[in-house]
N, C-alpha and C positions, 0 to 999 in steps of 0.2 A: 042600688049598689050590691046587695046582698045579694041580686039575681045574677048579677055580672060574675060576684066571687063562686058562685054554686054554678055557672054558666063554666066559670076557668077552670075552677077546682075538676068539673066532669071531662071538662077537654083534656084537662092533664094526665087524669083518670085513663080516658079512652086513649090517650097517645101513648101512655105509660103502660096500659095492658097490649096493646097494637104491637109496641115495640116485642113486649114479653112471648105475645103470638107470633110474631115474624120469626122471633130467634125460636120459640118452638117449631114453627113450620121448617124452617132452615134445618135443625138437628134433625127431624124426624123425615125430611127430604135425605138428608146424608145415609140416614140409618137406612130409609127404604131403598136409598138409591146404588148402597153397596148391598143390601140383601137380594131387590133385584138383577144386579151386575151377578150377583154372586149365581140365581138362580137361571138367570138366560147363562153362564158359561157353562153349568150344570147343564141345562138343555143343551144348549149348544155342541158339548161331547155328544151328549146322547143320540141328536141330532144327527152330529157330524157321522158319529158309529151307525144307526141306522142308514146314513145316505151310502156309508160306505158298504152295507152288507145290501143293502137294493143295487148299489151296482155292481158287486161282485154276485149278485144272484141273477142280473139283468145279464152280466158276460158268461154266464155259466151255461145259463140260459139258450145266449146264443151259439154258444160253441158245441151246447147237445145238439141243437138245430142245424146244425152248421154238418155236423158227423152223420146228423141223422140224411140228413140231404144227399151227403158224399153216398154213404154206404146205399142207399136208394138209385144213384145214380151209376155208382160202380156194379151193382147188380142188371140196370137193365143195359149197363153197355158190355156187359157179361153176356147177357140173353141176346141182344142186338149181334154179337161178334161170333155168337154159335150158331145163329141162324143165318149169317153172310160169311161163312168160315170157307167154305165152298165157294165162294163167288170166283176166285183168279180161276179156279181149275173149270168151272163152269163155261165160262167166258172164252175159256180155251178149247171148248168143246164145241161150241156153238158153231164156228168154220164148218166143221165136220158134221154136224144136223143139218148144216146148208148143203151142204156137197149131195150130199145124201137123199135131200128134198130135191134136186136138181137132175141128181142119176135115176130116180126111180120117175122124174116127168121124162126122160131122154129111154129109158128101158120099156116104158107104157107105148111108148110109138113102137117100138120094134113089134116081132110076132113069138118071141120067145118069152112063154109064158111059165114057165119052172123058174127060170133067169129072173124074172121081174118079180116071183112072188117068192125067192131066197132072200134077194134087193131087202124086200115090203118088212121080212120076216125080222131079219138084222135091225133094218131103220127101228123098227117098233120096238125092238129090245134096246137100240140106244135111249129112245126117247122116251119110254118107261121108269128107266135105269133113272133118268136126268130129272125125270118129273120126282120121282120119290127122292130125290135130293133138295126136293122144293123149287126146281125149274117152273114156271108157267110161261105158255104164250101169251102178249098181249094180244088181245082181242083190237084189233083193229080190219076192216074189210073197205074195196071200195064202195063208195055210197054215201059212205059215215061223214058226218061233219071233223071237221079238221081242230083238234086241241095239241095245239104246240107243248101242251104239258105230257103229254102222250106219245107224240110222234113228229119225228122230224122231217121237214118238208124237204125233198132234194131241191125239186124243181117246180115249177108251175106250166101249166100248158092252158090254151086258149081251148075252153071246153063252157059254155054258159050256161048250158042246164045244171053241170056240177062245179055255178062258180061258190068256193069256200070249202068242198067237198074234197075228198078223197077220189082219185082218179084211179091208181094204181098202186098196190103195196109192193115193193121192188125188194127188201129185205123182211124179214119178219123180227117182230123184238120179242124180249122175255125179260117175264121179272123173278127175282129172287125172294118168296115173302110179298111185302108190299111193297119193296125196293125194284126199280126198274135199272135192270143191268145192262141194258141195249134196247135203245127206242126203236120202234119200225118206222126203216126207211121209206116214204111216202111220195108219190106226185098228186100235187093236188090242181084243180081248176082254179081258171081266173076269169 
């Protein structure tokens, strides 16, 4: 019996401290649980303040990027529009370097030789004139393999040894730069 009551008496003991533990765990859960609360809304400003200055630094960021781009781009369509500034009046010319390629093949057959080398003299001081403006020829002859990037095909003619090839250049092209401002007109084999 005396085991029994030292057996109660410890259960009582242990339920009666248990209790006293639960409500201290309970109070010191509260206490943590508002000091916690308290320290994540702290964090959580701080937080919030840092996400907001990484993303006004992330848009700041992109807006230098953004100008930087522009004024890179308004430069080389700067450089691009100085070196094609000339192209209409170019273009306007180019009739007249035909005409010209045409009277001096039509003056070469004649026998008047002062006539054809006045012609020669003029032509060569047009086409001078056009080259230091940044005219070039395209380089196309027959023979060449045929690049539709280069030169546009009028016609095609039944020729087998130049099938794919360049038959005849009927116009001549030129570019402005690395820009082509009139493709040569071509007949090619089929």
């Amino acid at each position: 019996m005396k085991f029994k009551n030292i057996f109660k008496n410890t259960n009582t003991m242990t339920t009666e401290n248990t209790e006293i533990d639960q409500e201290l765990d309970d109070a010191t859960l509260e206490n943590n649980a508002n000091g916690e609360q308290m320290i994540i809304e702290e964090l959580s400003v701080e937080e919030q303040l840092t996400q907001d200055l990484a993303k006004e630094k992330d848009k700041y960021l992109r807006l230098f990027a953004e100008f930087e781009n522009y004024k890179r781009r308004t430069s080389k369509e700067r450089i691009e529009l100085f070196k094609t500034a000339n192209q209409e009046v170019l273009l306007a010319m180019l009739p007249v370097l035909d005409d010209f390629d045409r009277a001096l093949v039509e003056i070469n057959k004649s026998d008047d030789e002062l006539l054809a080398k006045g012609v020669e003299l003029i032509h060569e001081k047009l086409k001078s004139t056009l080259v230091s403006k940044g005219l070039e020829q395209v380089d196309v002859k027959a023979g060449d393999a045929f690049d539709a990037d280069f030169a546009e095909a009028i016609t095609q003619i039944p020729a087998p040894k130049m099938k794919g090839k360049i038959v005849d250049v009927l116009e001549k092209g030129y570019k402005l730069g690395d820009k082509i401002i009139r493709f040569p007109k071509v007949v090619i084999g089929q």
